[in-house]
C-alpha positions in Angstrom: 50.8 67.6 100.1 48.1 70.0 98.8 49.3 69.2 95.3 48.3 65.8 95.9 45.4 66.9 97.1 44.1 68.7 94.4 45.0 65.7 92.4 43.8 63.6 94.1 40.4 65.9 94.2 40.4 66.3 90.2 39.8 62.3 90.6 37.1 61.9 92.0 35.1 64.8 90.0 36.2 62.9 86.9 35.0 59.6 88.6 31.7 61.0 89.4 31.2 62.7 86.1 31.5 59.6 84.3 29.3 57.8 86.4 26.8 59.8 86.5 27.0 59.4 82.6 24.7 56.1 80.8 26.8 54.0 79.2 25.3 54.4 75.5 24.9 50.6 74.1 25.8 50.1 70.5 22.7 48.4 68.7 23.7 45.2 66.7 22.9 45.7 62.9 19.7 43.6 62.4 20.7 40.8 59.8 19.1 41.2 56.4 16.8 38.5 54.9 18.4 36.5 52.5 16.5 36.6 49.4 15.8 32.6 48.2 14.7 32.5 44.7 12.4 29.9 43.7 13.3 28.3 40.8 10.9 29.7 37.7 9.0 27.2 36.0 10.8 25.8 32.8 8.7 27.0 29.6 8.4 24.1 27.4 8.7 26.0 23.9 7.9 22.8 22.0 5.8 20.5 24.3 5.6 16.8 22.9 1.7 16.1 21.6 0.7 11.8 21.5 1.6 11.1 18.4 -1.0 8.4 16.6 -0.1 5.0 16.0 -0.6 4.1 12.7 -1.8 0.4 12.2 0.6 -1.4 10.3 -0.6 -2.8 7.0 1.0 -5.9 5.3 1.9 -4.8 1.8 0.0 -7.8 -0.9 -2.1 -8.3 2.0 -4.4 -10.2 -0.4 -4.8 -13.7 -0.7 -2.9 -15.6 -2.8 -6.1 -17.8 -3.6 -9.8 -17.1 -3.0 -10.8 -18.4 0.1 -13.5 -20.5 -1.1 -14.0 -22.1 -4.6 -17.5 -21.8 -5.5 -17.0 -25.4 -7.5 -16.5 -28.8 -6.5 -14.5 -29.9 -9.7 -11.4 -31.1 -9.6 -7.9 -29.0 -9.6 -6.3 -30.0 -13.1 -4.2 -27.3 -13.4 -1.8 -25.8 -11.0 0.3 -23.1 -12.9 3.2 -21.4 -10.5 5.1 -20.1 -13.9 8.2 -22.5 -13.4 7.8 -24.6 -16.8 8.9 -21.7 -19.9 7.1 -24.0 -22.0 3.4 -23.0 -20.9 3.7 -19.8 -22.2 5.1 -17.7 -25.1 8.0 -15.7 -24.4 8.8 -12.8 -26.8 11.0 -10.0 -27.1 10.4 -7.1 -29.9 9.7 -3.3 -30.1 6.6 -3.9 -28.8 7.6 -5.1 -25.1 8.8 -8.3 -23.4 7.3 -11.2 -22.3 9.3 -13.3 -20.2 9.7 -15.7 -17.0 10.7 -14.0 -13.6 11.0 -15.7 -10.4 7.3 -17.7 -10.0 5.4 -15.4 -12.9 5.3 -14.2 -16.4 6.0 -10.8 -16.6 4.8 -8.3 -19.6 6.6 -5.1 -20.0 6.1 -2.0 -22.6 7.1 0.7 -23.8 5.6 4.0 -24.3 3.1 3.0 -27.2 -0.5 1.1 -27.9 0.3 -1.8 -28.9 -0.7 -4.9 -27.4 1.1 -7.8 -25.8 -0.1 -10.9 -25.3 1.0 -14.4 -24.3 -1.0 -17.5 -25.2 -0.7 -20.8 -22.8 -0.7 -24.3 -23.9 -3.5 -24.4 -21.5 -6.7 -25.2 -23.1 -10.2 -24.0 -21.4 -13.6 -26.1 -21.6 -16.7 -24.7 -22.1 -17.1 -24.9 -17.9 -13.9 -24.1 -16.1 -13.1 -22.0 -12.9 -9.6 -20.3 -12.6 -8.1 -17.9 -10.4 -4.2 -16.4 -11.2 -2.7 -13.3 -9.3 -2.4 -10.2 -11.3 0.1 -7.7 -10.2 0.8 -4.2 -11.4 4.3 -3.0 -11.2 4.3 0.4 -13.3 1.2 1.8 -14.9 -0.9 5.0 -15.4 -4.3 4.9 -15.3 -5.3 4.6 -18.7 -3.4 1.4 -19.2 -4.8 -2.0 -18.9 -4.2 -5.6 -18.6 -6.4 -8.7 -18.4 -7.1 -12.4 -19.8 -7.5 -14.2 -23.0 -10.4 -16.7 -22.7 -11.1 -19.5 -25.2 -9.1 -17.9 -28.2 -10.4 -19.0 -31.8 -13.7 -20.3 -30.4 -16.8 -20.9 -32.3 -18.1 -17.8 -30.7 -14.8 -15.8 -30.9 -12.5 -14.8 -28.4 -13.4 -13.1 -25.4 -11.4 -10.5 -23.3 -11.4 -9.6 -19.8 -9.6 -6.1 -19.2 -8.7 -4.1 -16.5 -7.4 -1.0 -16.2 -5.1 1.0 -13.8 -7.5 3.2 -12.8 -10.1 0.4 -11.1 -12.3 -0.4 -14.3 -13.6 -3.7 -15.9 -14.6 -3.8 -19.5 -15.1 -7.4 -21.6 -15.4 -7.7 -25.2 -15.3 -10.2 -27.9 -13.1 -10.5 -31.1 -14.7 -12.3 -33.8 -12.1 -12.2 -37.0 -10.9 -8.5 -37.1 -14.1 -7.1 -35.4 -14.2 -6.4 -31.7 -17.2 -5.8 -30.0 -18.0 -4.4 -26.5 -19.9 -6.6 -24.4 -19.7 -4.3 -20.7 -18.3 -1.1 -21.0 -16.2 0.1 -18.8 -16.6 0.2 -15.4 -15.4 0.7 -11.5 -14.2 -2.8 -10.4 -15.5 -3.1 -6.8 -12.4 -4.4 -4.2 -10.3 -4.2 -8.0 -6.7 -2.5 -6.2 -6.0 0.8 -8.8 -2.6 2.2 -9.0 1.1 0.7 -8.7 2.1 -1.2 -7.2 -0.8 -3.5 -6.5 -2.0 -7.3 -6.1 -5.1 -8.8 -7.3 -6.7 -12.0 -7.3 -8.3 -12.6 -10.5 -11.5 -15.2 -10.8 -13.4 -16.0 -13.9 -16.3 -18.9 -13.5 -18.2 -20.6 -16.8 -20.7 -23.1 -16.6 -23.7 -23.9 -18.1 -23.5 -21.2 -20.8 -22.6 -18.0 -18.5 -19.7 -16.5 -17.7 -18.6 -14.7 -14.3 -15.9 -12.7 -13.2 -14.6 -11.9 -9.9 -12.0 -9.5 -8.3 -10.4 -10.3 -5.1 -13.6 -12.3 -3.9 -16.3 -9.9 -5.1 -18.5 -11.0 -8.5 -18.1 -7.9 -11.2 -20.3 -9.1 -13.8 -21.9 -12.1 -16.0 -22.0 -12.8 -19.6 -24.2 -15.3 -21.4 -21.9 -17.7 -24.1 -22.0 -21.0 -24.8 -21.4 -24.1 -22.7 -19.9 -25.7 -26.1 -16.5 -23.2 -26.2 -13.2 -24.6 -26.2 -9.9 -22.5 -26.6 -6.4 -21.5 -25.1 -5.8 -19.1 -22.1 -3.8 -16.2 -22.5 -3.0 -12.9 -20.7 -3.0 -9.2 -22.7 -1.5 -6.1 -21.7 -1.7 -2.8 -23.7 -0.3 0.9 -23.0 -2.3 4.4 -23.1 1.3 5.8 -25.2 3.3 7.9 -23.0 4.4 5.6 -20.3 6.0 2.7 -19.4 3.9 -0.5 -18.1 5.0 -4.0 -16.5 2.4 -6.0 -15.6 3.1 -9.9 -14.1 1.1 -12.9 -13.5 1.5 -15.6 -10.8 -0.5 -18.4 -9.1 -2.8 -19.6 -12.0 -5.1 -23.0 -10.6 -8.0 -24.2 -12.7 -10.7 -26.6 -12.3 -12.9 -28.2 -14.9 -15.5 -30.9 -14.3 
């Protein structure tokens, strides 16, 4: 039995030895922050800027007739280019002059010679008309422009435009031309190709008017006796091209 005893003896000191021992307590590993990332703020490399509005503009935005007739005469003419036999046609070196679709159209060349077209329309000595004018191809030394009272007894007189915005009238008496206005800016006259004008030319009682697109150019002093035909008159500066048309021709006479 003492072997048991010491056994038994070796037991308890163990026992005692571990009680007298703390039990050491494992810490739990603190749990690390998660790390949430805020989304970074997209850089807009190309941001979008208001773009204007452009205000649309209606191309021949002009009136197709003034919009008041400074006469009270009757309308004995109403010209919209659909009977060949008011005008001359031709065809030569010099250019074409021909019907399109409601107007006579003039084309040229590169040269200076002039076309023109005479009308079996005969003007009194007091007459208001108004006809469209439209430039198709030009440069600005070219021109373009009316006839009035051809082979009068004072001559014919011409009304001329040009593409750069100008007005100039003369008068042809047998082969000599003379300047009556020199040239000079058309106010409201459209410059360039393409463009659209309303043409107006007023004679009564000896004096002559012009108007572009509603605004009054100029006046001349003639005669109220005149009589002669209408005609139009195109002519090239040489190096270019030009097509001019005409449309929309009314005329009143007392």
């Amino acid at each position: 039995m003492p072997k048991i005893s010491w056994l038994l003896t070796l037991s308890f000191l163990l026992l005692a030895a571990c009680a007298g021992q703390t039990a050491e307590i494992t810490p739990t590993p603190e749990q690390e922050p998660t790390l949430v990332l805020s989304p970074s703020p997209t850089v807009d490399w190309f941001p979008s800027t208001p773009t204007p509005t452009r205000i649309a503009t209606e191309a021949g935005g002009l009136p197709t007739q003034i919009s008041e007739v400074p006469v009270t005469w009757p309308l004995t003419i109403s010209d919209n280019f659909s009977v060949p036999s008011h005008w001359k046609e031709t065809s030569s070196p010099t250019g074409t002059v021909a019907y399109e679709a409601s107007a006579l159209t003039l084309a040229l060349p590169a040269g200076k010679t002039p076309l023109v077209s005479m009308s079996d329309h005969i003007l009194p000595g007091d007459f208001y008309l108004e006809l469209t004018m439209d430039v198709l191809m030009c440069s600005d030394a070219d021109q373009y422009g009316l006839i009035l009272w051809r082979n009068s007894t004072s001559g014919t007189f011409q009304i001329w435009f040009n593409c750069q915005g100008e007005v100039m009238a003369e008068r042809q008496i047998g082969g000599s031309i003379g300047r009556l206005l020199h040239w000079q800016t058309a106010r409201k006259l459209q410059p360039g190709a393409p463009a659209s004008n309303r043409i107006a030319v007023w004679a009564e009682a000896g004096k002559l008017r012009v108007f572009v697109n509603g605004a009054e150019q100029y006046s001349l002093q003639t005669r109220s006796d005149l009589s002669g035909a209408l005609g139009v008159i195109a002519q090239g500066s040489g190096s270019n091209a030009v097509t001019f048309s005409i449309s929309d021709l009314l005329i009143y006479t007392p």
